[in-house]
N, C-alpha and C positions, 0 to 999 in steps of 0.2 A: 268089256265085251263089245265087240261089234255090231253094230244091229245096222237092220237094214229093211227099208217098209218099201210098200210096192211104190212105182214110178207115179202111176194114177193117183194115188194117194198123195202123193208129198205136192204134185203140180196142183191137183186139185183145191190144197187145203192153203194155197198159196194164193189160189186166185182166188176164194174165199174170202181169205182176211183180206186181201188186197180192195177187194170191191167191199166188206165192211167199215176199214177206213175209208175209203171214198166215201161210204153214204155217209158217215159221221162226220166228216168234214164240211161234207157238200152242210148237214144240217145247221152247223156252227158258223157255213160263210152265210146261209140264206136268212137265218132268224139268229141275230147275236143278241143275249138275253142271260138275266142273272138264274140260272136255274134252282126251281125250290129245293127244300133238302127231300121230298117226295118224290122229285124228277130224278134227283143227283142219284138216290137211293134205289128208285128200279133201275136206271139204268148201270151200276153197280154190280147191282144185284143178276141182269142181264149178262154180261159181261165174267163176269165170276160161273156162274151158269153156263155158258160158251166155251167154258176152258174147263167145267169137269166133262162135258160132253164132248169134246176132242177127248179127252184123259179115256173116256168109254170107248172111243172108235179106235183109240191107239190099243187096248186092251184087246178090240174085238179081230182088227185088221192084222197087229202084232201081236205081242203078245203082255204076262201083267210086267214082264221089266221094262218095256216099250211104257207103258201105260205110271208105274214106277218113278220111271225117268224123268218123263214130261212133269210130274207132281210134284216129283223134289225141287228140278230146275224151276219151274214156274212160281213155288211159293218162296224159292230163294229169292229169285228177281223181284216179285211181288216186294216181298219186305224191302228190300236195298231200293225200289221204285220210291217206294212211301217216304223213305230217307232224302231221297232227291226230293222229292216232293216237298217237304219242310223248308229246303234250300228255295224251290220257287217262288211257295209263300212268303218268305224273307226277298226275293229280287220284287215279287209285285208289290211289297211294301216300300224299298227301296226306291223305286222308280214311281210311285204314286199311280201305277196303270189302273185305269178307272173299269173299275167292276165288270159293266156292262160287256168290256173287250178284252175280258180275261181267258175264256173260252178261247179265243180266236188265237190270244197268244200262246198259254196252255199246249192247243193242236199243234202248233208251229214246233215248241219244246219237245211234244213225245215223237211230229214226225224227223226232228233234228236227232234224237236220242235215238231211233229206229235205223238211219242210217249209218250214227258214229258204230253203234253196235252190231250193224249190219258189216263192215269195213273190218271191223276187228274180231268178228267170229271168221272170218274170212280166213284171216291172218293167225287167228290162235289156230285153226283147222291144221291150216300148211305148216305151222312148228311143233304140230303133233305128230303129224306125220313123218317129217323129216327129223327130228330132234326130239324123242321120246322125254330125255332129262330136263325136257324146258320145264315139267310137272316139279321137279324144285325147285327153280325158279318159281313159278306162281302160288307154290304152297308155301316160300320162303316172302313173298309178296303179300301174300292173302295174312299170315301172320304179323307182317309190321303194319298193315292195315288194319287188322282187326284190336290191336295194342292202341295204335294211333284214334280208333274211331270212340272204344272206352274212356283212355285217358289224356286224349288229345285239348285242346281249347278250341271248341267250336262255335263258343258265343256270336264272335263275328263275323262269322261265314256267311256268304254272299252281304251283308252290309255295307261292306268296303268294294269299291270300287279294283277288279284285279289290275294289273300293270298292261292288260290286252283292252281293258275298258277303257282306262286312261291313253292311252293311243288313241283308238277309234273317238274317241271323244276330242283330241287335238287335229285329228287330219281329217275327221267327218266336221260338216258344216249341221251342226244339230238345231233346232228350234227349242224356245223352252215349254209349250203348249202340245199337247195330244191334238190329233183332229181325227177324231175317229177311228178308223183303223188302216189309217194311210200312212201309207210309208214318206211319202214325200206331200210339203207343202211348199206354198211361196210365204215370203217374208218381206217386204219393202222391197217386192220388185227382185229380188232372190230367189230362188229354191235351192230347197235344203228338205234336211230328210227330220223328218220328229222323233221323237224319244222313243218311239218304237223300235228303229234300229237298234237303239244300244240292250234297251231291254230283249230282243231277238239274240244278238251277240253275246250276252251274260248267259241265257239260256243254253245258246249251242254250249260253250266254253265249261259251262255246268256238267252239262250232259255230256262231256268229251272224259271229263275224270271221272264219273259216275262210270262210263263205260270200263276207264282200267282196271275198276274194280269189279264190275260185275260180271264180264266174261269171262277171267281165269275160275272166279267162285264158281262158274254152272260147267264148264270143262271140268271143272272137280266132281260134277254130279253125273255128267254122262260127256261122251267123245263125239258123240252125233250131231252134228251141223244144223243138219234140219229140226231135231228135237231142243236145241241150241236156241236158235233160232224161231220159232214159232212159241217157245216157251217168255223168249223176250216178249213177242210181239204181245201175248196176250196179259203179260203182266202188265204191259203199258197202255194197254185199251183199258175204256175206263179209270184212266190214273186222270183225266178232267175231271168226274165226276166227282171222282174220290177227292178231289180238292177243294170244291164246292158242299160236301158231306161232314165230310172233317173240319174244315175252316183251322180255324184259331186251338182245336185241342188237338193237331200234332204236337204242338208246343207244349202241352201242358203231358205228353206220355213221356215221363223222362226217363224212365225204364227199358224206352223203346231202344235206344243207343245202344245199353248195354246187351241187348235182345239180339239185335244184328250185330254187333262184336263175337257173341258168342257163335252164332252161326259162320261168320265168315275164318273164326280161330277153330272151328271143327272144321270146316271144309279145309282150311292150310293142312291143318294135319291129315287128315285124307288124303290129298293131296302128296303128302311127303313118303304117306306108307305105302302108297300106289307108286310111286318113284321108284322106293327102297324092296318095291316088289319086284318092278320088269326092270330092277338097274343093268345097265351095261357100260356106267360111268369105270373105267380101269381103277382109277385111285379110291373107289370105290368098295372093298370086299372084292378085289382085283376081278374087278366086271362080272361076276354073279351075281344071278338074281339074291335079297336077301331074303330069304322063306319064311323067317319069320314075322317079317313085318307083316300085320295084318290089312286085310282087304275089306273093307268095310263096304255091307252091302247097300243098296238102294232104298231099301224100305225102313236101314237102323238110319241112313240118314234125312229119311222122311218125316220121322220119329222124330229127332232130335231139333229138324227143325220145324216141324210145329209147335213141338212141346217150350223151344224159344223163342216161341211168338206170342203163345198164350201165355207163359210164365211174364214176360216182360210188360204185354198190354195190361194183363190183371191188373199186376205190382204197379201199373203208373197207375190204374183209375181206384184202386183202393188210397194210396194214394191222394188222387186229386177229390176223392171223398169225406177223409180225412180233413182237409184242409179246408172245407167248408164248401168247396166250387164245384156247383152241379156241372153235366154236361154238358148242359144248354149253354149255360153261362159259358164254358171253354170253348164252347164252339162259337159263340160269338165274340171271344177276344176279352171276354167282362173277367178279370181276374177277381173282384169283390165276391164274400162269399154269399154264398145264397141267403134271402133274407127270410123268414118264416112268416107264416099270415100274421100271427101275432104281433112279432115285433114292427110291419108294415102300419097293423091297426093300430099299434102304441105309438108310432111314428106319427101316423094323422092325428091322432086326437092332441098330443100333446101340443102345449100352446107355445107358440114362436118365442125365442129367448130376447127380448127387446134391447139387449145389451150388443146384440149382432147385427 
């Protein structure tokens, strides 16, 4: 379906978000600081908050498919963000980036990810319109995708240095020392750039495959640019926060994989029944539409992917329950399992083993 919202509106809500990353940024360059999990959490909480209230005005201004649209796209992004997000936590581990100027690097990440996405909604737009059958293509993409993200080996994703890291690390003159949040220092009378380059370049180059995936997925949810578009924007605000809230138990939701496989291997196939619906491919049912292929509406796939985000987060923290490790503990990286007052109190009183 075409949809189409007023002119005021879509400028409006542009220059909006535009000036709410500005002041989020602006906050992150004036005070860099580890935020508590109480800060991380309102402003989440904010943020999440912001994008059901767009969801109300697109409802009030358009109408509920308008309002539909933006919810599916948005909690698809949402999820596939969280996925990237795991990979950051692995590059800020990688790179030893110290705490305090993780924020700062973080912002730099979602606004690199805001333009690759930016570039390639661009470009999925104009092969929708010109090339209706490109919908097999990305539903034939979103299915080796969503096979690959299940049963693929992702152990050591971003660990390893990519073949783009090792370049910029031979023809960049790097420092082995952070200085704050400066890109360049001197060294014996030298300048050179500190580790923050490379760590900046592993992030865009992050963020550039996260994009292949996640723009043909939300083109599977709606055709609309702007709803496209402003549904990125909002799954990537707050994704700092969320990484300072979360910590260390992304790691520990292992269900979560299997969570976005399933969403991205529904959207392929939506994707292919929508193909197999407006075909005009000739070798195709000799360029008839196929009528039977079904059209899967908006709200079944709203359904579907909530309900594979709750099934998957459940199953990971039933789970990481099972196995003894509170959430505290996961979120601060402590894999040991939680110890009881008890066994704390048997611990102290018992008398040191003198043989140790």
């Amino acid at each position: 379906m075409e949809l189409a919202l007023p002119l005021w509106f879509e400028v409006g809500s542009f220059v909006v978000l535009l000036l709410v990353l500005a002041f989020d940024l602006l906050i992150v360059y004036k005070r860099p600081h580890i935020p508590s999990p109480k800060e991380s959490a309102l402003w989440v909480a904010f943020y999440v908050g912001l994008a059901l209230v767009f969801a109300l005005l697109m409802l009030l201004i358009g109408d509920a498919e308008h309002a539909g649209q933006f919810l599916a796209g948005w909690l698809t992004e949402y999820s596939l963000s969280i996925d990237n997000l795991f990979v950051f936590v692995i590059i800020m581990g990688r790179f030893a980036v110290p705490r305090k100027y993780q924020q700062e690097v973080l912002m730099v990440g979602i606004i690199l990810a805001l333009v690759f996405r930016g570039v390639f909604i661009l470009l999925g737009a104009g092969l929708i319109a010109s090339f209706s059958a490109i919908f097999y293509l990305f539903g034939a993409f979103l299915l080796w995708t969503a096979f690959n993200q299940a049963f693929g080996k992702h152990d050591d994703e971003g660990a390893q240095d990519s073949w783009f890291i090792r370049f910029a690390r031979r023809r960049l003159q790097v420092s082995d020392q952070y200085e704050g949040n400066k890109l360049r220092t001197t060294v014996n009378g030298r300048r050179m750039f500190t580790p923050l380059i490379i760590v900046f370049l592993a992030l865009g180059t992050t963020d550039l495959l996260f994009a292949l995936d996640s723009i043909p997925a939300i083109f599977g949810i709606t055709q609309s640019a702007f709803i496209v578009f402003t549904a990125n924007v909002f799954a990537l605000m707050g994704l700092r926060q969320l990484y300072f809230l979360l910590g260390h138990l992304l790691e520990k939701l292992v269900y979560l994989k299997y969570g976005i496989a399933f969403i991205l291997a529904f959207i392929g196939v939506k994707l292919v029944f929508h193909a197999m619906h407006e075909n005009t491919l000739p070798f195709v049912n000799g360029g008839e539409h196929i009528e039977w292929a079904p059209d899967i509406s908006t709200w079944t796939s709203l359904a579907v992917i909530v309900g594979a985000m709750v099934v998957a987060t459940v199953a990971s923290l039933v789970r990481l329950h099972l196995s003894g490790t509170t959430v505290e503990h996961a979120i601060q990286g402590d894999d040991e399992p939680a110890t009881t007052t008890a066994e704390a109190a048997q611990a102290e009183n018992s008398p040191e083993d003198p043989r140790t």
